[in-house]
N, C-alpha and C positions, 0 to 999 in steps of 0.2 A: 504494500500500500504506500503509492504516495504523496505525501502530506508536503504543504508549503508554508512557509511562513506566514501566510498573510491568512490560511485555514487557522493554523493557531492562534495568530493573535484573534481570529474573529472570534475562536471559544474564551481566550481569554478577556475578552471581555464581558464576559456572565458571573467572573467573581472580581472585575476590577473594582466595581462601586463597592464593594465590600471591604476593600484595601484601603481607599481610595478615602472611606466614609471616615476610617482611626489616620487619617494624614501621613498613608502610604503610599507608592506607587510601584508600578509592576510593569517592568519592560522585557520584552519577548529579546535576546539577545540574537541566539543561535539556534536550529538543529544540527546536531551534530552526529550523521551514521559513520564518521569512521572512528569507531571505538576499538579502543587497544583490551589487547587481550584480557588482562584487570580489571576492566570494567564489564564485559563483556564474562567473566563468570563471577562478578559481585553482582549482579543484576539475571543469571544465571540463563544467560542467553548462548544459544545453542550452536555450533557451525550453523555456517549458510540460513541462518535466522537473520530476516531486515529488523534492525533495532535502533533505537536513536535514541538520546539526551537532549534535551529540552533545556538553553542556558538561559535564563532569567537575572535580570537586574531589579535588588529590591529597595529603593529609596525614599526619600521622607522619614516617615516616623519608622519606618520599617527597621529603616539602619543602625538605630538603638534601642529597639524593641526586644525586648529579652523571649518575645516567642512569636520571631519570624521564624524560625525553625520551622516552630508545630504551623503556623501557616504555611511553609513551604512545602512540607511533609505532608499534610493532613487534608490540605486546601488545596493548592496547586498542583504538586505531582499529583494527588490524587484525582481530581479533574481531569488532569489532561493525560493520564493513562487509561482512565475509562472511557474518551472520547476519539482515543488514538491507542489505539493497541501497540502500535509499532515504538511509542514511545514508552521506555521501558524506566526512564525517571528524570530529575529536574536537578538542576543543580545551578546551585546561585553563584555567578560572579561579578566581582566587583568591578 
């Protein structure tokens, strides 16, 4: 399956006013399918499996917020794994 940037951001915007509303914000960075071998069995993905990481940028309040994590985790990758199977998790860079 594949997915474009501009499909993700559109999901992502179903929890941006939710970020958005604590003086967050939430920028779609990258996908990323060429994943090296370590990420690729930390996410326990298979040979010849299409997989990708999802890189997000989380700022405002976000960036001192003691649980952007569980937002990350909970809220975002979650989201956008159930909406894209192919993406297999999210990971924040600054």
């Amino acid at each position: 399956m594949t997915i474009t940037l501009h499909q993700v951001n559109e999901s992502l915007n179903d929890i941006r006013p939710y970020i958005e509303a604590d003086g967050g914000h939430l920028e779609l960075v990258e996908i990323d399918f060429d994943l090296d071998e370590d990420i690729r069995m930390y996410y326990g993905v298979r040979d010849g499996e299409e997989a990708a990481i999802a890189k997000v940028r989380l700022s405002g309040a976000c960036e001192s917020c003691a649980m952007s994590a569980q937002t990350l985790r909970m809220g975002i990758e979650r989201h956008l794994t159930q909406q894209f199977p192919v993406i297999v998790g999210v990971i924040q860079v600054l």
